[in-house]
N, C-alpha and C positions, 0 to 999 in steps of 0.2 A: 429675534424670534428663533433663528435656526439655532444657536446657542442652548438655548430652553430648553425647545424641541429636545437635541442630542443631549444633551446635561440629566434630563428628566428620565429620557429611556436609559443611558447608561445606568442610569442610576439605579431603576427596576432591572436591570437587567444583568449586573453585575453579580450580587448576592443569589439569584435565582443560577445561574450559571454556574457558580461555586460550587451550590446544595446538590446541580444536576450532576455536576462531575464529582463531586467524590460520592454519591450514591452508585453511579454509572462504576468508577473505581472498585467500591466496597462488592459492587455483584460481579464483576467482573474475577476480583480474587476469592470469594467465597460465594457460589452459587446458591441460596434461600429463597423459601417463601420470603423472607422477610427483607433478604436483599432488593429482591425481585418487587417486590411491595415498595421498597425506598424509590429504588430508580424510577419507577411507577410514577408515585407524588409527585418527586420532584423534577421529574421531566415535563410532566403536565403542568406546573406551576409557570415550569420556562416559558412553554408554549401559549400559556395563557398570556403572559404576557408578550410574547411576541404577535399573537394574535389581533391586539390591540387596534380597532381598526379609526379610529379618530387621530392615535397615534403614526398611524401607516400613511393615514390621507397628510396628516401634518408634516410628514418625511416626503412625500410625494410634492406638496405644492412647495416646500423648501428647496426643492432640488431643480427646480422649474425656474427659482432665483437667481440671480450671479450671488455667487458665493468667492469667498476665498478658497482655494487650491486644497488646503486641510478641512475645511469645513466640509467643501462639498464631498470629499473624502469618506469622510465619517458617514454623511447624507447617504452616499452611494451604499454605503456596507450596511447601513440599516436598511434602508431598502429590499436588496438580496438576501437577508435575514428574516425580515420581516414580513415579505410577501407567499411564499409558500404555507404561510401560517393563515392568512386572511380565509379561512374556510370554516365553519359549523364548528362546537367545541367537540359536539357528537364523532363527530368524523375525525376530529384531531385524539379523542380519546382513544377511540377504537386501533386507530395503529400504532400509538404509544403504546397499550396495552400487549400489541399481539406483536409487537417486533421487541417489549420486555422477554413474550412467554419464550420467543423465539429462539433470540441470543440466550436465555438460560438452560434451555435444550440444546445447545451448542456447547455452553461451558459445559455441560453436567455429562453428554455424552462419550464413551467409550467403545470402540468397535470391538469384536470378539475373534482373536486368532486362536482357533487351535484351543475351542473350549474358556479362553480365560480372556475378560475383560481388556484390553492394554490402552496405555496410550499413543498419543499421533506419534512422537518419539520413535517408540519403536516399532509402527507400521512402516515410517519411515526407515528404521534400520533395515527391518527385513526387505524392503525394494531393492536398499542400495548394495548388501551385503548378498544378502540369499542368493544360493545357488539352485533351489529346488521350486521349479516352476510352481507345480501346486502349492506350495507355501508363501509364493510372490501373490499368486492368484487370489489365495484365500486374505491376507493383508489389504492387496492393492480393493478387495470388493467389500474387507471390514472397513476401510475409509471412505465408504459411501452409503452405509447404512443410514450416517444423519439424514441422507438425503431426504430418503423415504419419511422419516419421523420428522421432517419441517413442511415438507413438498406443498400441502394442502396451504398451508399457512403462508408459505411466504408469493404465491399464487392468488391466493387475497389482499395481501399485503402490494401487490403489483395492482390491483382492480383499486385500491383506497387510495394508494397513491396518483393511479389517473385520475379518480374522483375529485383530488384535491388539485390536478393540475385542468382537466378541464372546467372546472368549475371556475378556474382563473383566466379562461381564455386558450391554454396552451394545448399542444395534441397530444402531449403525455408528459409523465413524469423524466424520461430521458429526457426529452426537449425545455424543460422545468428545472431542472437540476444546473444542466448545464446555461441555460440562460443566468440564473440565480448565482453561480457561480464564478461569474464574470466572464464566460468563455462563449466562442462562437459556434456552434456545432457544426457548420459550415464549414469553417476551416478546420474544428477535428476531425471531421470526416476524410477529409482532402488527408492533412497531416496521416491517419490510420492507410491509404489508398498509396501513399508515397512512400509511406514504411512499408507495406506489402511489397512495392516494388523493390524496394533496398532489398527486403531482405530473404525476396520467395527463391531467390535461385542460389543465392549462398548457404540459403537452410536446407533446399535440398538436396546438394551434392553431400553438407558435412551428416546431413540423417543417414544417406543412403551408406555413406562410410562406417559410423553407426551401426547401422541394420545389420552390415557386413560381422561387425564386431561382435552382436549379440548376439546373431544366429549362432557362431562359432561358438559363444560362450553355454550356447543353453539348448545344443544337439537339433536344430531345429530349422527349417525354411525361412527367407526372410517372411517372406507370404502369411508365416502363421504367428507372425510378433505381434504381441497384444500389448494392452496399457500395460499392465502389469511387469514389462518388460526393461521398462525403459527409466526404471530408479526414482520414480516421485507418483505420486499419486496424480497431478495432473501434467505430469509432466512439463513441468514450466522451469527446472531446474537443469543445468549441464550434468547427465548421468557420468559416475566413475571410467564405463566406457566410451566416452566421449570427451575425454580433455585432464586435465591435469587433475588427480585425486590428490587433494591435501589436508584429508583427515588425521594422518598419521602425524604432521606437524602436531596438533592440537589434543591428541591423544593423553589425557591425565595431566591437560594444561588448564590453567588458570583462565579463561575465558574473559572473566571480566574481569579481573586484573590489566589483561591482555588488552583490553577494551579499553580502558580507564588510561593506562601506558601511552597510548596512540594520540588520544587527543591530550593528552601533558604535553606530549612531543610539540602538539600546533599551540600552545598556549591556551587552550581552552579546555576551562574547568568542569569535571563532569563528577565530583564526588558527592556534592551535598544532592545529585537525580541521583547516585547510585543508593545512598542512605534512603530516601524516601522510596525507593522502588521496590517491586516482588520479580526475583530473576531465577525461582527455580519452580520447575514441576512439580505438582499436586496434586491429590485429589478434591473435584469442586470446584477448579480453578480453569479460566479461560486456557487451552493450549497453545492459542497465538501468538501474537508480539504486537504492542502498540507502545507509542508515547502519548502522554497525556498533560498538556497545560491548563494544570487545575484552574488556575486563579488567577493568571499573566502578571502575575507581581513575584514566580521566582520558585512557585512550587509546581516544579515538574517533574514525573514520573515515568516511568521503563516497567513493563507487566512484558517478562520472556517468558522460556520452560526450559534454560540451557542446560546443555550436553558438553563434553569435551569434544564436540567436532567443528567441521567448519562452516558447515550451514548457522550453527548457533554464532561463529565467529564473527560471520558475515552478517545476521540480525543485529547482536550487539553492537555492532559500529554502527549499523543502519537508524538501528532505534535512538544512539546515542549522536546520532545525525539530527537527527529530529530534536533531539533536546538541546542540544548546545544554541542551537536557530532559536528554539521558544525562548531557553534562559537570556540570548544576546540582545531583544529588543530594547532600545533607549527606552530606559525609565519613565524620563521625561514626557513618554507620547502620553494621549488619551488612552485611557483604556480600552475602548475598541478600536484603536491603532495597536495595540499591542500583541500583532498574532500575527499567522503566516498564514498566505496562498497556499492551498494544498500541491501545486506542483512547484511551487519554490519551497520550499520544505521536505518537499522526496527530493528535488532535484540535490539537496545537500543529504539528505539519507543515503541516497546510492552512490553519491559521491564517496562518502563514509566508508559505506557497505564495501566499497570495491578495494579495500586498502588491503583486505587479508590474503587478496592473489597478486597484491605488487612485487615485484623480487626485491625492492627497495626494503618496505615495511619486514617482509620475511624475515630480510638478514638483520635489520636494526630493532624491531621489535621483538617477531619471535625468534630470533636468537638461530637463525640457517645462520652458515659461515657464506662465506660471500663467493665463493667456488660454488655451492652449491647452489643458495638462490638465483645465483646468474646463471646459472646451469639450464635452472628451468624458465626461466625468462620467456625463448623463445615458445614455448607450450604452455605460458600461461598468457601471452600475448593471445592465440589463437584459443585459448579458451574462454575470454573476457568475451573476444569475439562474438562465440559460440553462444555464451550467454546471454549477448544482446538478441540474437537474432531469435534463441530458443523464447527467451522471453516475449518479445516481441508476436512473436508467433502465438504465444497463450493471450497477451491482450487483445489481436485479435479475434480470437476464439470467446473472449471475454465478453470486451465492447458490443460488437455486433448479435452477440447472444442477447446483451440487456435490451437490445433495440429493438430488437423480435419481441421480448419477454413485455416491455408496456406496448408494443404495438397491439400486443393479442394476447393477454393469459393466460386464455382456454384456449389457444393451438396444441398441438403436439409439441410439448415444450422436449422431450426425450428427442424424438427424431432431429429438432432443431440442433440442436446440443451436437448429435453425433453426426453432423452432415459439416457443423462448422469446425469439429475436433480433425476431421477425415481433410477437409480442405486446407486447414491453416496449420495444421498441426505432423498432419500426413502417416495418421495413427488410425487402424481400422479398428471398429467396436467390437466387442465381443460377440461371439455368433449368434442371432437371437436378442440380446440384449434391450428390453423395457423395462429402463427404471429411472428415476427422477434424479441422475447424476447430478445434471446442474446444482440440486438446490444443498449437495454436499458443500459446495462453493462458499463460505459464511460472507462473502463480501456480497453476493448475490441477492441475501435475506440483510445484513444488518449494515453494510456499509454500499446503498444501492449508487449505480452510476460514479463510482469511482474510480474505477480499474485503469482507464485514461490517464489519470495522474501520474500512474506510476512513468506509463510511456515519456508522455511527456518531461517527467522527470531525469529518466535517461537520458533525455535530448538536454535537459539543462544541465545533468552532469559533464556530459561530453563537453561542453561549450564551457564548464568551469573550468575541468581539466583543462585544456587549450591554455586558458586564463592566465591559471596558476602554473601552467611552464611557460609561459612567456615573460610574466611579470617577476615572478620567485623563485623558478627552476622545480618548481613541483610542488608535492604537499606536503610526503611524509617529512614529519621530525621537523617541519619550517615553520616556528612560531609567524613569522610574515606571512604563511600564510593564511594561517590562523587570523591574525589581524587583518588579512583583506577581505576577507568572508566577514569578517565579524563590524566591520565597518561596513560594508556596502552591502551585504547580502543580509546579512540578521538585524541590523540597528534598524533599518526603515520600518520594518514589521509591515502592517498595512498600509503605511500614508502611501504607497507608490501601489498601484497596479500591477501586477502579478508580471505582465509581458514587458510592460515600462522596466520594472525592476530586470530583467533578465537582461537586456539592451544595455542598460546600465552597466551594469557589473562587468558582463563578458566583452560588450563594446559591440553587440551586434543581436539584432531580433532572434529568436528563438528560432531555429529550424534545422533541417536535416544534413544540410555539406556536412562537419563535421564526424555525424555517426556513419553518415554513408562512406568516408574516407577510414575510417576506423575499420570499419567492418570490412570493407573492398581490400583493404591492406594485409589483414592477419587472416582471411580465409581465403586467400585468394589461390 
C-alpha cells in the first residue's frame, strides 16, 4: 500500500514540478504577460495536485504504519509537501496569482538615480564607491522604491497565507512553514537568541570602529550616519570601510571562469550548470541569484547579474554551492529522495561562497603571489569574522520581522521594520521616515519564512570547515575533499533528515561552539 500510495503521487507530481520550474525559470529570465501567465498554469497544476486530499489522508494513515526507514522517508516528505496545500482551490489560486503578479514586479523593476532608470548593480556600486552623501542617499532610497509598488500586495499575501495556515489548525503561516519544513521553531527561536548573544557585543564594538571610520570619511558626526552610509542597501554585507576590500582582485576578471576553476580544483563538475544557466545582467530579467533543480535527474541551473567584483565572486561559488549538492545526488534514490534540505544546501553555498576571501584560494586560484595573499590573511581572518556577525545581525532583523509580519499584517509594519533595524542592526532611520522598506526585501513577498536557512547554514558551514581541516587539511584545490562532501553531504539528498545528515558528516549535532569560537577568536 504505501509503495502505491508514494509510486502514484511521484508519479503526478514529477512532470507537474518540471512544467512548474521551467515556467518559474523562463519568468524569472524574461519578465511577460505571458511568462507571468506560464508560471501561473503551471504552478496551479502543481498545487492541484498537491492538494489532493484522499491522496494527503492516504500519506497520513501510511505514516501511522511501521514502514521501512526509506519508505517512511518518502512518507514523511509527502506529507510536508502536501499538507500546506489541503485548503480551498479558491484560496490556493488567489496566492499563486498574486505572488506571480508580485515576483514579476520584482523582476521588471528599476530604481531611478539621478533621472535615469539603473540597475541593483549599480545602486550597489554607488553605496560602496561614492563619496557624495546625497548621491548615496538618493541610491541607497532608489532601492526601496519596490517597496512601495509590492507593499499592498505582499500584506495580502501574509493575510492568505494565515488563511491557509489557520484553516490547518496552526497560528500562522511562520509556524506552518517551519513545522512543514521539518524544523522546530522552538529550537529556532533558542538557536536566533543564542546567536544574539554570540554576536551583540562583537558587533558592537567592530560597528562602533566602523562608525569611527565613516564619520572621517563622509565629514560628518557618528550621530548623523544613516542607511545610506554603510555600503549595501540593507546592510547585511561587510562595507569596504570595515574589512578587507578585494574588489580590486577581481577587477576585469573572469568571474565565472574563476568560479568554474575552484570547484575543478575539489573535483566537482560544474560546466554542463554553467551551459544551462543565465549569469549576466538584463533588461526584464530577475536581478538576483538563485540555483534551480529543474528535474533532479541532472538539469540544473545558475540565474546571476555578474560584475567583475567580489560580491558577484562570492555569489558564483555560492550559487555553484548549490549546484554541485543538486547535481551530487545518488542516481539511484527515488525521485523525491533526490533533493536537499534548504539548510543543508546553503550550508554548502556558504561553504562555497567563502572561498573568494581565503588567502589559500587567492594565491592558487586567483593568481595573488603568496607574499601577498599571506600578507592579508590576518584581515581577511577578521573580516570572515565581521561577516558572520554583520550577517547574523540582518537575519535577525529578518526572522523576527516575519514573525511580527503573520502575527498581524495590519500593524504598523514601517515602525516594526525600523525598531528591529535600530536594535539588531544599530542603524538609526532616517529622520521622519514612513515607508514600506520591508517589503523592498524580495525574500519577504516571494521566498516567505526563509531567511533562517541561510543562519543556520552558516552554522553548518562552520562545522564542515572544522570537518574538512581535520579530515583533509582544508578545501581549496583538495579533490578529497570534494569527494567527502560529495559522498556524505550531497549522495543522501533527502533519504536522511536534514539534522541527522549534519551529525553525520561533521560527527556532531548542529550548533553554535564552533561559530561562537570563530568569531570570539578573529574579533577579539
Amino acid at each position: 500500500m504505501t509503495r502505491d500510495v508514494v509510486a502514484e503521487l511521484e508519479e503526478r507530481l514529477r512532470p507537474r514540478s518540471l512544467a512548474a520550474n521551467l515556467a518559474g525559470w523562463e519568468a524569472s529570465i524574461e519578465a511577460t504577460e505571458a511568462t507571468e501567465a506560464r508560471r501561473v498554469e503551471t504552478t496551479l497544476a502543481l498545487t492541484d495536485a498537491l492538494a489532493d486530499a484522499e491522496a494527503f489522508a492516504a500519506v497520513a494513515a501510511a505514516r501511522a504504519n511501521g514502514r521501512d526507514p526509506l519508505a517512511r522517508r518518502r512518507l514523511d516528505l509527502l506529507h510536508g509537501a502536501l499538507l500546506p496545500h489541503q485548503v480551498p482551490a479558491s484560496l490556493r489560486r488567489r496566492i499563486v496569482e498574486l505572488e506571480a503578479s508580485v515576483e514579476t514586479r520584482f523582476v521588471e523593476h528599476r530604481g531611478v538615480v539621478g533621472g535615469v532608470a539603473v540597475s541593483d548593480n549599480e545602486i550597489k556600486r554607488i553605496l560602496l564607491r561614492s563619496d557624495d552623501p546625497a548621491e548615496r542617499r538618493e541610491a541607497w532610497e532608489a532601492s526601496k522604491t519596490v517597496g512601495a509598488a509590492v507593499a499592498d500586495d505582499v500584506r495580502e499575501l501574509a493575510r492568505l497565507r494565515n488563511d491557509v495556515a489557520r484553516s490547518l489548525g496552526r497560528r500562522d503561516w511562520f509556524a506552518l512553514s517551519v513545522e512543514a519544513s521539518e524544523m522546530d521553531e522552538g529550537r529556532l527561536l533558542a538557536t536566533l537568541a543564542e546567536v544574539d548573544r554570540i554576536t551583540a557585543e562583537p558587533f558592537a564594538r567592530w560597528k562602533a570602529a566602523l562608525d569611527r571610520s565613516l564619520a572621517e570619511r563622509f565629514g560628518c558626526a557618528e550621530s548623523e550616519l544613516r542607511p545610506w552610509h554603510y555600503g549595501d542597501p540593507f546592510f547585511q554585507r561587510v562595507p569596504p570601510d570595515g574589512g578587507v576590500d578585494l574588489d580590486h582582485v577581481f577587477e576585469g576578471r573572469d568571474v565565472v571562469a574563476l568560479a568554474q576553476r575552484t570547484y575543478d580544483g575539489l573535483g566537482l563538475e560544474t560546466r554542463p550548470v554553467l551551459e544551462r544557466s543565465d549569469l549576466y545582467p538584463r533588461e526584464r530579467k530577475s536581478q538576483h541569484a538563485f540555483c534551480l533543480d529543474v528535474d533532479r535527474e541532472g538539469d540544473v541551473r545558475v540565474l546571476c547579474n555578474v560584475v567583475p567584483n567580489a560580491a558577484w565572486m562570492a555569489t558564483m561559488l555560492h550559487e555553484l554551492g548549490h549546484a554541485v549538492f543538486s547535481s551530487g545526488h545518488d542516481a539511484s534514490l527515488p525521485w523525491l529522495l533526490r533533493d536537499a534540505h534548504l539548510t543543508a544546501t546553503e550550508g554548502m553555498a556558504i561553504l562555497g561562497g567563502r572561498m573568494y576571501a581565503d588567502p589559500e584560494w587567492l594565491e592558487r586560484v586567483a593568481g595573488l603571489s603568496a607574499a601577498d595573499a599571506q600578507g592579508l590573511a590576518p584581515g581577511l581572518r577578521a573580516t570572515r569574522a565581521a561577516a558572520a556577525v554583520v550577517f547574523a545581525r540582518w537575519v535577525l532583523v529578518m526572522t523576527t520581522f516575519e514573525r511580527h509580519l503573520y502575527a498581524d499584517p495590519d500593524q504598523d509594519l514601517d515602525g516594526v521594520w525600523w525598531e528591529l533595524v535600530r536594535r539588531h542592526q544599530r542603524v538609526t532611520p532616517p529622520d521622519g521616515r514612513r515607508a514600506p522598506d520591508w517589503a523592498a526585501k524580495v525574500h519577504v513577498a516571494c521566498a516567505p519564512v526563509y531567511y533562517h536557512t541561510y543562519l543556520y547554514g552558516d552554522l553548518i558551514a562552520t562545522q564542515l570547515t572544522a570537518t574538512l581541516r581535520r579530515e583533509v587539511g582544508g578545501l581549496v584545490d583538495r579533490p578529497e575533499a570534494g569527494a567527502l562532501l560529495a559522498a556524505r553531504l550531497f549522495a543522501p539528498g533527502e533519504s536522511v533528515r536534514w539534522d541527522a545528515l549534519v551529525a553525520r558528516v561533521t560527527g556532531e549535532p548542529l550548533g553554535t561552539r564552533a561559530y561562537a569560537e570563530e568569531i570570539a577568536s578573529a574579533l577579539a
